[in-house]
N, C-alpha and C positions, 0 to 999 in steps of 0.2 A: 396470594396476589396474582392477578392475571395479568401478565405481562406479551408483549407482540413485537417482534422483532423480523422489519422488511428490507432486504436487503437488494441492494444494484450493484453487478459486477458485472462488467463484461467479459470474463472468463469462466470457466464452469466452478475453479475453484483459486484463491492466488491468498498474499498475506494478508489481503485487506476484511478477507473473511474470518481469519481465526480469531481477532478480540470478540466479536458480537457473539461469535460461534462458541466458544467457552463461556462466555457470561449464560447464555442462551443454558449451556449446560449448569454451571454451574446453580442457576436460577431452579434447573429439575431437582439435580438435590438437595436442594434449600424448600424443596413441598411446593415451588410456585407453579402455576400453570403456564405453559409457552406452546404460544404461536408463531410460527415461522413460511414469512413470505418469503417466496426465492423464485430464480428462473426456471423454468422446465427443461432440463437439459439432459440430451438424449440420455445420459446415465447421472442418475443422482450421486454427488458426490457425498464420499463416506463420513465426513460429517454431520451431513445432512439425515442420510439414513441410521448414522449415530443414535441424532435426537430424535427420530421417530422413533426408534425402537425401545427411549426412557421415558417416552412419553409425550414429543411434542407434536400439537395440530399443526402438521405443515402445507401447505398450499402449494401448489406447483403452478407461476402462471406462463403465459406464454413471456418470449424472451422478452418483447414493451409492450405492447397491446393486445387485446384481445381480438379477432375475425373482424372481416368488415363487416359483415352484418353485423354482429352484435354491437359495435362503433357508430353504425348508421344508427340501428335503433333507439342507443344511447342519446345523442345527437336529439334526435327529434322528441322523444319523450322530455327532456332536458327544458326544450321551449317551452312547455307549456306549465310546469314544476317553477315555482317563485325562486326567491332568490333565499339561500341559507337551505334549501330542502334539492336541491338537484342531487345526481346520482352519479356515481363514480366507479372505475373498475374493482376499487378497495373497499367496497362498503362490507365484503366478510371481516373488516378488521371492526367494524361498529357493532358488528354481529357477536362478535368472539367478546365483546364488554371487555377491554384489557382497560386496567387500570394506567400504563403507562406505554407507547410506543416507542421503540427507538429505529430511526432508521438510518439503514449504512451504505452512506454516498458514496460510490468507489470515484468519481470524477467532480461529485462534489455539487453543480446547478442540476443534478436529474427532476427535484423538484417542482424547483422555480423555472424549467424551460419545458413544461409540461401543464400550461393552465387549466387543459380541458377536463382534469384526469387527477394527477397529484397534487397541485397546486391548490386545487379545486377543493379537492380534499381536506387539507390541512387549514385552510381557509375557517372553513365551515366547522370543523370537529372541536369539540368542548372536552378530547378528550388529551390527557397531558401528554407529551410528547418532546423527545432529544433528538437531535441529528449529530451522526458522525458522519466528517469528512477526512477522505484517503487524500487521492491524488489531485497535485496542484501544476498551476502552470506558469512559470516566471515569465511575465513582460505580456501577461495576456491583459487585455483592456475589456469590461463586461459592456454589452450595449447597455443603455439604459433602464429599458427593461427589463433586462433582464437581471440586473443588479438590484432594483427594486425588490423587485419577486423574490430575492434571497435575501435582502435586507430585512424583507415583511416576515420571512421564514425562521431567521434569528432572531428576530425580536417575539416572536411568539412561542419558540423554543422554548421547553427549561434548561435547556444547558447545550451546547454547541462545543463538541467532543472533536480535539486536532490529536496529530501525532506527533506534534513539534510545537515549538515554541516557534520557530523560522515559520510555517505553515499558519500556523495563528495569527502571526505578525506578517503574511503576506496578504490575506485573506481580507485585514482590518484596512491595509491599504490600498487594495485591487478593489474593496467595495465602499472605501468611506465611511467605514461603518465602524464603535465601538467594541462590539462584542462582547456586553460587559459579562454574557454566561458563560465565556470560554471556558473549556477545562481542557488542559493538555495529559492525555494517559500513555501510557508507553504500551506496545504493541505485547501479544501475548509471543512470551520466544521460549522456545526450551531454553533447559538448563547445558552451556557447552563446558565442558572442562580446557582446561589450559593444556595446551599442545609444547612439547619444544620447538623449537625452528629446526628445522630441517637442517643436516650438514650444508653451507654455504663450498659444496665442490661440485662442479658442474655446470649447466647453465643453472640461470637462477628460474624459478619456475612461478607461475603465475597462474591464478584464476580469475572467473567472474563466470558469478552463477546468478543467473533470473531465467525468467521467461524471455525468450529469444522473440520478444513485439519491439525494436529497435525504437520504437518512439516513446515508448518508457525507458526500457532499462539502458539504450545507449550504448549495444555491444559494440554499432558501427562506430563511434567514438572512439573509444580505444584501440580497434583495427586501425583506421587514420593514423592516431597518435602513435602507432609502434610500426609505422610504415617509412619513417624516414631514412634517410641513408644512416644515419649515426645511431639507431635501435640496430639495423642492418646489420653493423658491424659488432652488436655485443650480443653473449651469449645466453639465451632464455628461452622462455616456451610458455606459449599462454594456452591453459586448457579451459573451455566455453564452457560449461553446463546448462542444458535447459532447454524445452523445447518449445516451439511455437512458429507462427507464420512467416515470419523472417528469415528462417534458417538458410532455406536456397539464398536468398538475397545477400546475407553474413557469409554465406560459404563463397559465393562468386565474389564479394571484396576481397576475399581474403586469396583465393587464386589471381586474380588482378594486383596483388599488392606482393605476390611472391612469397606470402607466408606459408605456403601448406605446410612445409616440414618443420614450422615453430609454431603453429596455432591447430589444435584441434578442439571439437566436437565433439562433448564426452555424453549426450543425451541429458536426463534426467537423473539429476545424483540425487539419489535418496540417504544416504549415507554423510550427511553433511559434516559429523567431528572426522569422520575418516579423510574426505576431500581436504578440509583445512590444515589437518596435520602434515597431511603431503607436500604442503603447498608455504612458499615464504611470504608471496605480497596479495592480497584481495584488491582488484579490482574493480571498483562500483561508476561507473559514468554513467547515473540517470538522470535521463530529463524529464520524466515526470518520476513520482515518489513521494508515497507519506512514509517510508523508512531509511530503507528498508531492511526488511528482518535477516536479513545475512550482514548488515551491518555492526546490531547488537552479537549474532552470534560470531563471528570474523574477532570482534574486539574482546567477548569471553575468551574466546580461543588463543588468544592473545597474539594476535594477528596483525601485523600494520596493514591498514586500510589506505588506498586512493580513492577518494570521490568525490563527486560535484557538490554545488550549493546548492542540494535539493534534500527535501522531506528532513530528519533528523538531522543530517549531517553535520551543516554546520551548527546546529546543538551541541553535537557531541565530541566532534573531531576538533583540536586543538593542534593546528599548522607545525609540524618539525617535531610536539611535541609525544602526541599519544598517535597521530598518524600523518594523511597528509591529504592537503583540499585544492581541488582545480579553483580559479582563481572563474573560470567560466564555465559554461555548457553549452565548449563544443574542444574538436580537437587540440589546439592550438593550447588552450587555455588546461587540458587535460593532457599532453604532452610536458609543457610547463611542470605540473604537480609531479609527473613519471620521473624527471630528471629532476628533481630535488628527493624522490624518497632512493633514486637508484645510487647517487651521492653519498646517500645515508645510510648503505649497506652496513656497516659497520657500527651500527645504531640501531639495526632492526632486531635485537631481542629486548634493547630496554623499551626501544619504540611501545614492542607490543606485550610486556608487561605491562606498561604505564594506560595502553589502551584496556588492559584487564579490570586492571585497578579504576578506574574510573568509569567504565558501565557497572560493575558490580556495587559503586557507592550510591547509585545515580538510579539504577533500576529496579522498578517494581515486581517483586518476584510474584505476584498474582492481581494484575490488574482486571481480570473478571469481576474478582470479588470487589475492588475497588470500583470497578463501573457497577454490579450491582447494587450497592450500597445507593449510590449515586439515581438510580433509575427508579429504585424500591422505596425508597426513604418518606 
């Protein structure tokens, strides 16, 4: 089976790529043939060049559109072409004859806020096709249009791929719409082993690892919320993981807020059981989020989690029980959640057995195969 998988991230590589990216694989050693649209970015990420080198046609296009010329030319050749036969930047996917497309929305309208081009595309093609959607955004209202345009895109869907039940169920009432193809699959996560907690002598220590883009992952949240006088006065340390365009911006809150000598900057931890073992409380304050994948691993590791009501979370986080949930997404509301799990000191090894216990009942230990099944079928 000829299979095409085109993906939008606006980062060269993050979680939102690894389901498609394993199916993608998993589809090589299953004998199918794969196509793989992706950004051209100035180093292809090793997944990417993974799959090229098991065999997959992969595309490199520019980061959204192609030159102006070829735009212009597109454009005017376009007027004179009827309607159902116009021409699009993706017409290599018509080319490649894939039996099935799936494409992976990292923000989720890249479609539908794109008529001239993908829109355009999907409109017109007779050939079958899924969307997966990552990242959402709580209390966003779509214009009309442009909810249309995504309504038109689920309903022609065979199946419209969330990472949460929360996400599905925000998605159906930000657009009005049923969804009756939803399928929610749980993220592709390594396998973590259970960590002890750490001796509770000293300060108590703290992380939170993402990509340092504060408009997703929410680092500036948590700086806030451990900025009051009464954090002030108790003894901890929050070590940051991750890199990305914020970082100057997090490091200046954090000399403004008098934290240097409790909050550091550890880079890119690639070492993630090692990070969590060291570590008692995980930290997650995101505002946008279809997981995220330090969540599922944090709660293998049996780890009590802090996080907002974003992406899984509230899926899987059960309040006092298996961990602990901001009540909002923003300081105040994520301060709140800090001083009910720091109460709970004394709680935090059943805490995060019970958080073990309950992503391992709950998760799919190879959802590629499972969305292949799904794609292929």
């Amino acid at each position: 089976m000829r299979l095409a998988f085109l993906s939008i991230c606006g980062m060269p590589w993050g979680g939102s790529e690894e389901l498609w990216s394993s199916t993608a694989l998993e589809a090589l050693s299953q004998g199918h043939e794969v196509l793989v649209s992706v950004y051209g970015w100035p180093e292809m990420p090793t997944r990417i060049r993974e799959l090229q080198d098991k065999g997959a046609r992969v595309i490199l296009r520019r980061r959204y559109y192609p030159g102006p010329g070829r735009r212009l030319r597109k454009k005017l050749w376009n007027t004179f072409l009827p309607r159902g036969r116009k021409t699009t930047y993706h017409d290599y996917l018509e080319d490649f004859k894939p039996q099935h497309i799936l494409f992976s929305l990292a923000g989720g309208n890249e479609i539908a806020s794109d008529p001239g081009d993908m829109m355009l595309f999907v409109r017109q093609t007779r050939i079958p096709f899924s969307v997966m959607y990552h990242s959402l955004t709580k209390g966003y209202t779509y214009p009309d249009d442009l909810a249309e345009n995504m309504r038109s895109v689920i309903s022609k869907a065979a199946h419209s791929f969330f990472t949460s039940q929360y996400q599905a169920d925000l998605y159906r009432s930000q657009l009005r719409h049923l969804i009756g193809n939803a399928v929610v699959l749980d993220h592709a996560v390594r396998r973590i082993d259970a960590a002890p907690l750490p001796e509770m002598t000293g300060p108590v220590r703290m992380c939170l690892i993402g990509s340092l883009v504060q408009r997703w992952k929410g680092q500036d949240i948590a700086i806030a919320a451990l900025s009051s006088p009464r954090w002030l006065e108790r003894q901890w340390t929050l070590d940051i993981y991750g890199t990305g365009e914020d970082r100057d911006r997090l490091v200046e809150q954090v000399l403004k807020a008098s934290l240097s000598d409790r909050v550091s900057f550890r880079g890119y931890g690639e070492d993630i059981e090692g990070i969590l073992a060291t570590h008692h409380l995980v930290l997650i304050p995101s505002r946008q989020d279809s997981g995220p994948i330090v969540l599922f691993e944090a709660m293998q590791a049996a780890r009590p989690v802090v996080g907002t009501p974003m992406g899984a979370m509230p899926d899987r986080i059960q309040e006092g029980v298996n961990g602990f949930l901001s009540p909002t997404i923003c300081d105040k509301g994520f301060a709140a959640a800090l001083e009910k799990a720091w109460d709970a000191q004394e709680r935090w090894h059943e805490i995060g057995c019970r958080a073990r216990k309950d992503i391992l009942a709950r998760l799919d230990p190879y959802p590629q195969k499972t969305l292949l099944k799904l794609i292929s079928g």
